[in-house]
C-alpha positions in Angstrom: 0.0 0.0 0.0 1.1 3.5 -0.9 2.7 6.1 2.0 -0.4 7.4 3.3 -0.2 10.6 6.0 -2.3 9.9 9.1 -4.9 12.6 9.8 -7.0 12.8 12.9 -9.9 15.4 12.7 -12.3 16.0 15.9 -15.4 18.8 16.2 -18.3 19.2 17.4 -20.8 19.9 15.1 -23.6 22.9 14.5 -26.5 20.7 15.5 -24.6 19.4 18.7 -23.3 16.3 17.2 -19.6 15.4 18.3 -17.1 14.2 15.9 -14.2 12.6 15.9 -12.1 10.9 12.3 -9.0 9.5 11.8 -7.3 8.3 8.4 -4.9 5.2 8.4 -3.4 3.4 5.8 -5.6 0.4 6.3 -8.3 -1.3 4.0 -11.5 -0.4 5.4 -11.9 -4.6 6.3 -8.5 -4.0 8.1 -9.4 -1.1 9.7 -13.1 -2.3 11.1 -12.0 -5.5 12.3 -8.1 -3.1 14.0 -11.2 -0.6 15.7 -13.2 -3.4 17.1 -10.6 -5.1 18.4 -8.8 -2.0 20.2 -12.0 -0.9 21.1 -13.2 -4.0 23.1 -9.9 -4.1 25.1 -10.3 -0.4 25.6 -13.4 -0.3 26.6 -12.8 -3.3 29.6 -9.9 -1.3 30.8 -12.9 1.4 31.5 -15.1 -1.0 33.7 -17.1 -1.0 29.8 -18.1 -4.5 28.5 -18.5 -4.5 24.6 -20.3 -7.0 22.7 -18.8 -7.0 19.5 -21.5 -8.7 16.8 -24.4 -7.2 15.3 -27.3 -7.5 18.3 -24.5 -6.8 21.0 -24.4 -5.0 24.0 -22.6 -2.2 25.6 -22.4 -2.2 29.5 -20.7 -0.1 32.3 -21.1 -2.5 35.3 -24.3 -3.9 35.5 -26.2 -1.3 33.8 -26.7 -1.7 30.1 -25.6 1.7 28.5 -25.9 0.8 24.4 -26.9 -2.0 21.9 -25.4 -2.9 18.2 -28.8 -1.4 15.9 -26.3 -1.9 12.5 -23.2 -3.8 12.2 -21.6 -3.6 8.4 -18.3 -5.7 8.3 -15.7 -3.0 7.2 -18.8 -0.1 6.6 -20.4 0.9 10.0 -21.7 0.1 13.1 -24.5 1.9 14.2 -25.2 2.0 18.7 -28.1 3.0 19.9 -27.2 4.9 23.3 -28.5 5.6 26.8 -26.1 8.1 28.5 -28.6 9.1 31.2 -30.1 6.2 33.1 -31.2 8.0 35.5 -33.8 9.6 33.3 -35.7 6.7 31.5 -36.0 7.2 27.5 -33.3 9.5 27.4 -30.9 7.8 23.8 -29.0 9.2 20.7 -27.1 7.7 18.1 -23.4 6.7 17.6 -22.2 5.7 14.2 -18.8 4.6 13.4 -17.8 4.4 9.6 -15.1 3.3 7.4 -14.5 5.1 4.6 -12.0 4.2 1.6 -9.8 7.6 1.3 -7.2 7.9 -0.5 -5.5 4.6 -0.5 -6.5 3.8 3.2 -9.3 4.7 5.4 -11.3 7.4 7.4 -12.9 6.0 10.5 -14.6 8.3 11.6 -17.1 8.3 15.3 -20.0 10.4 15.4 -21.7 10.7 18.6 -25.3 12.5 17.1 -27.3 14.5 19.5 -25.4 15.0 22.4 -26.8 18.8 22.9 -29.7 17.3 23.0 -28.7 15.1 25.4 -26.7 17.9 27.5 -29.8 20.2 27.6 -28.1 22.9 25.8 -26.6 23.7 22.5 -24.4 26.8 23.7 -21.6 27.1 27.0 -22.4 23.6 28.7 -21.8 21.7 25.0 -18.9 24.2 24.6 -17.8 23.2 28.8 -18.3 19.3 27.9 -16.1 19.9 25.0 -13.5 21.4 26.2 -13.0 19.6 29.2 -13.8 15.6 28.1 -12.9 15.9 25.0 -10.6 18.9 24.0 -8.5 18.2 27.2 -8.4 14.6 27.1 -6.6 14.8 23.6 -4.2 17.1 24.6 -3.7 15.4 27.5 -3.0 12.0 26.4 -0.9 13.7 23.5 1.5 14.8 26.0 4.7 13.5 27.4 3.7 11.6 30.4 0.7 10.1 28.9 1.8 9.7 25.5 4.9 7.7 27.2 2.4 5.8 29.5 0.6 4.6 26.5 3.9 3.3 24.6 5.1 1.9 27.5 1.8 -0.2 28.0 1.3 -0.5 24.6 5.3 -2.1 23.9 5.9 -4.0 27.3 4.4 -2.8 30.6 0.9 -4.4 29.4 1.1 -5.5 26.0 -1.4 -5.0 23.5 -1.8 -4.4 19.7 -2.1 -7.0 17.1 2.2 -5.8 16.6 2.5 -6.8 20.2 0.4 -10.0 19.9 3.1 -10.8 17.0 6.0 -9.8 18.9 5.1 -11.8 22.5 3.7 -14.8 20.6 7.5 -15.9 19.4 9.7 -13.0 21.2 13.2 -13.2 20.0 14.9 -11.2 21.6 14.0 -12.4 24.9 14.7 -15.9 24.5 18.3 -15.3 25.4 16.7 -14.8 29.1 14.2 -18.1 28.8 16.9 -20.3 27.6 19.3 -18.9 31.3 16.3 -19.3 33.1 15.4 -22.9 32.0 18.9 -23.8 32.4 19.0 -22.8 36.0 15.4 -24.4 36.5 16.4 -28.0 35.3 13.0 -29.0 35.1 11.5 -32.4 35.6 8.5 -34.0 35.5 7.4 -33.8 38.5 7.7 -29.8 39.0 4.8 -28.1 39.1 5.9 -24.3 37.8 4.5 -20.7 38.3 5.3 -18.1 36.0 4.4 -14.5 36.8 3.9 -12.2 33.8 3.8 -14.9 30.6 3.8 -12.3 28.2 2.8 -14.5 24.9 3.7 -17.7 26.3 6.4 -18.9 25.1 8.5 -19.4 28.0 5.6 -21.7 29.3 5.6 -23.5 25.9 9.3 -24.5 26.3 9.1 -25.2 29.8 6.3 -27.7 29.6 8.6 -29.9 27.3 10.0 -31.3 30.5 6.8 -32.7 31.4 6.6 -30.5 34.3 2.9 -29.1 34.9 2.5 -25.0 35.2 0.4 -22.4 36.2 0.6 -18.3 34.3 -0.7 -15.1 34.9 -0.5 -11.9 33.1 -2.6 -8.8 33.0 -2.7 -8.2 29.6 -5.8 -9.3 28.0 -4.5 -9.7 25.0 -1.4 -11.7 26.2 -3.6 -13.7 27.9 -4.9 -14.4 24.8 -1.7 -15.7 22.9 -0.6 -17.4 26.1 -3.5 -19.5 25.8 -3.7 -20.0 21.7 0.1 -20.9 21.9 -0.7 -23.5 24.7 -4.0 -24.3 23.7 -2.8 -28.5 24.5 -1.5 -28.5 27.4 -4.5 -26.2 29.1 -6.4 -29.1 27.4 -4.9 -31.7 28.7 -5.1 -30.0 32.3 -1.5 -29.5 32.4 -1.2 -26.0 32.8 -3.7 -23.3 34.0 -3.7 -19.0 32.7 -5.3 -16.7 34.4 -5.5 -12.4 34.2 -3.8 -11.1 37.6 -1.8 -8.2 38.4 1.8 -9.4 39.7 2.0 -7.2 42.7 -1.3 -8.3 44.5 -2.6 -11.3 46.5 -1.6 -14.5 43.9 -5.0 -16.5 43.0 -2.9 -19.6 44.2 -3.4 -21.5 47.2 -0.4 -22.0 49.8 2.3 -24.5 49.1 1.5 -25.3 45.8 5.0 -24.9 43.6 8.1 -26.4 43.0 9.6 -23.3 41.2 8.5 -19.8 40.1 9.7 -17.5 37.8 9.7 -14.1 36.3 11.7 -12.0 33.4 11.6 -8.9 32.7 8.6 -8.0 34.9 9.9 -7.2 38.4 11.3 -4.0 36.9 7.8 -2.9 36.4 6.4 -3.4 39.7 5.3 -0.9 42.0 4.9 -3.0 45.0 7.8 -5.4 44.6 8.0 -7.1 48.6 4.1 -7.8 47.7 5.7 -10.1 44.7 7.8 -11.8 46.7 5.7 -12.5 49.5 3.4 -13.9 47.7 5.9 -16.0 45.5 7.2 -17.3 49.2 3.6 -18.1 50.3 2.2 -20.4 46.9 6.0 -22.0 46.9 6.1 -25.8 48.4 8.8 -25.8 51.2 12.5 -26.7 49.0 10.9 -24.3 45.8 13.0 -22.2 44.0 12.6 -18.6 42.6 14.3 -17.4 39.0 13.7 -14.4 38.6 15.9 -12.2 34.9 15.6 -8.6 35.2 18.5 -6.0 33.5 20.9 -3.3 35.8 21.1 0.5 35.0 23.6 -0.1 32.4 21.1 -1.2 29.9 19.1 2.2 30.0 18.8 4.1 27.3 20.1 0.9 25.0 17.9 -0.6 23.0 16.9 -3.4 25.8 15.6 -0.5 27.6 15.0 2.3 25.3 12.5 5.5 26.2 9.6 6.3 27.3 10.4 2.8 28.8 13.0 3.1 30.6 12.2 6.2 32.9 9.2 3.9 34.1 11.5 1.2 35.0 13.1 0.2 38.2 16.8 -0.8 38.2 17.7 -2.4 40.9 21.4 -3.0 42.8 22.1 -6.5 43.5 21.9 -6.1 47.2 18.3 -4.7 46.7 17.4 -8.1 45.0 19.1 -9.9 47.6 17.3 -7.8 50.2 13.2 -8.1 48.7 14.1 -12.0 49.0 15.7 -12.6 51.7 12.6 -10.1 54.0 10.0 -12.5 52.6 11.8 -15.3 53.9 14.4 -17.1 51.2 17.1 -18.4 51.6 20.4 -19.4 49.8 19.8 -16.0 47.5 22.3 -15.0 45.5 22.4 -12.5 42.3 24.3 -14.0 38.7 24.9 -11.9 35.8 25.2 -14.6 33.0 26.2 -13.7 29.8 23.6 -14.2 27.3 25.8 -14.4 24.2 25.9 -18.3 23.5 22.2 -18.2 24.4 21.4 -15.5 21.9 23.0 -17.3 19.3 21.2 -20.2 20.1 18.1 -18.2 19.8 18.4 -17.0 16.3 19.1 -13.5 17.1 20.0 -12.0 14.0 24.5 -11.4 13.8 24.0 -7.8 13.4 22.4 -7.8 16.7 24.6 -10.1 18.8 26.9 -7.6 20.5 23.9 -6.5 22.3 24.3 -9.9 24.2 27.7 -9.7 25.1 29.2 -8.5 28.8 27.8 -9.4 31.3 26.9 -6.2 33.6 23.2 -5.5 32.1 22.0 -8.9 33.2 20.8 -9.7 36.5 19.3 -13.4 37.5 18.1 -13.7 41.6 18.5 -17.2 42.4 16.8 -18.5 46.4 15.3 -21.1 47.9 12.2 -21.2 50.2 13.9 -24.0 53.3 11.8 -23.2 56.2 13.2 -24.9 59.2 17.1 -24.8 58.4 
């Protein structure tokens, strides 16, 4: 498909209707089945539950906000909307369209009738505009939100269908699996706990030992992959995936691993000691904790480029040491492997090799849970 210069057009129209268009260098099939798929993921990040067929419904919690009146593969969708349910009867319109244009396509939202809606056509449309609309684009077009997003978006919470690609076979971070599953040496009869999957991969290799496993991640779409990718063994009641944050109470009972791991995730963590509480607690008593994360040398590279790596954590290796050894572990220690051979091993293209050499960017805790020695 040719270049094609992304526009994105919002207004609020004469007769109160609020618009909002953007053009992307997408079929109009590509871009309808792109905007429902964003949109659904979007929308259950807002506490908003989207039916996406034609007949669907649109709910905020338990109360039911919209419906699906028109749904035209690649053309439109057509909502019929109830903003006020506090005041039976009270609807308008939304329409969403997809447009050929130029070699791509203008989607474009159109939320009709919402002066009608707002009682007033004049300085309440003009307040509503300014300040949940107007504002929120600026806003989210600035530094600390824009970054927020990208960061999400690329690795804090993975999304996208270019993240789906990327998590489902991640190249670049196989280097860190293959360490990981080297120190793990698993067997059979392990029963393993990974925190943050991502697109499951790790958990694909890892389940060659036999070993059973448990995942969590709170991506919805990683989620997703993790479970496509491992669609067998979840079958065969070999391995369980649910949607959890990292940092909060584990939906695991006590004493129920062999070995736990995470990479690249504890970086990311605002409550950290939480993590390895809880890893202590769901551990069997002689379980093991691997857990990859990178030093301060690697930000600013492109293992830890920006936005991301201002919303990172680096940690020294006596601040690892530390979070372990306070939840109760023992027989910690910090490695920093080098990750060369493994890359190799990987696939990683030759141009990108020297990325993987030295040793100072990589950090692996290693400790035991040994209560009563």
């Amino acid at each position: 498909m040719q270049a094609y210069s992304t526009m994105f057009a919002l207004q609020a129209t004469m007769t109160g209707d609020i618009r909002v268009g953007v053009d992307v260098s997408l079929t109009p099939m590509e871009a309808f089945d792109g905007f429902v798929d964003e949109l659904a993921i979007a929308l259950e990040k807002c506490g908003m539950k989207f039916e996406a067929r034609a007949g669907g419904s649109i709910s905020e919690g338990d109360v039911l906000v919209g419906s699906v009146e028109e749904w035209r593969a690649g053309e439109r969708i057509s909502m019929l909307w109830r903003p006020k349910n506090w005041e039976g009867g009270q609807q308008n319109k939304l329409l969403v369209t997809f447009s050929a244009s130029n070699g791509g396509t203008t989607v474009t939202v159109d939320n009709q009738e919402w002066s009608r809606i707002l009682g007033d056509d004049g300085q309440e449309l003009l307040g509503w505009f300014a300040s949940e609309v107007g504002a929120q684009l600026l806003s989210v077009s600035a530094p600390i939100r824009f970054g927020d997003w990208i960061t999400d978006r690329s690795a804090r919470r993975p999304s996208g269908a270019r993240s789906r690609g990327i998590y489902g076979n991640p190249t670049y971070h196989w280097p860190n699996f293959f360490v990981i599953l080297d120190q793990l040496s698993l067997r059979p009869d392990d029963f393993l706990l990974e925190i943050g999957c991502g697109g499951g991969a790790f958990l694909h290799e890892a389940l060659k030992s036999g070993c059973r496993g448990a995942a969590l991640d709170h991506s919805v779409d990683m989620i997703r992959v993790a479970t496509e990718a491992n669609r067998d063994a979840i079958t065969s009641h070999r391995l369980t995936v649910a949607r959890a944050e990292a940092d909060k109470v584990l939906p695991f009972p006590d004493d129920t691993f062999t070995c736990t791991v995470m990479t690249s995730v504890l970086a990311f963590l605002s409550d950290p000691s939480t993590t390895f509480r809880e890893m202590f607690r769901v551990l069997r008593n002689g379980g093991r904790i691997v857990i990859f994360t990178s030093t301060k040398e690697l930000e600013g590279t492109p293992a830890a480029p920006e936005p991301i790596a201002s919303r990172l954590h680096f940690y020294e290796d006596e601040e690892l040491e530390k979070f372990a050894r306070q939840a109760g572990f023992s027989a910690v220690r910090v490695e920093h492997p080098s990750l060369f051979e493994y890359a190799k091993k990987a696939g990683v293209p030759a141009s990108d090799l020297q990325l993987f050499s030295g040793t100072s960017g990589s950090q692996l805790l290693l400790a035991r849970k040994d209560q009563g020695k």
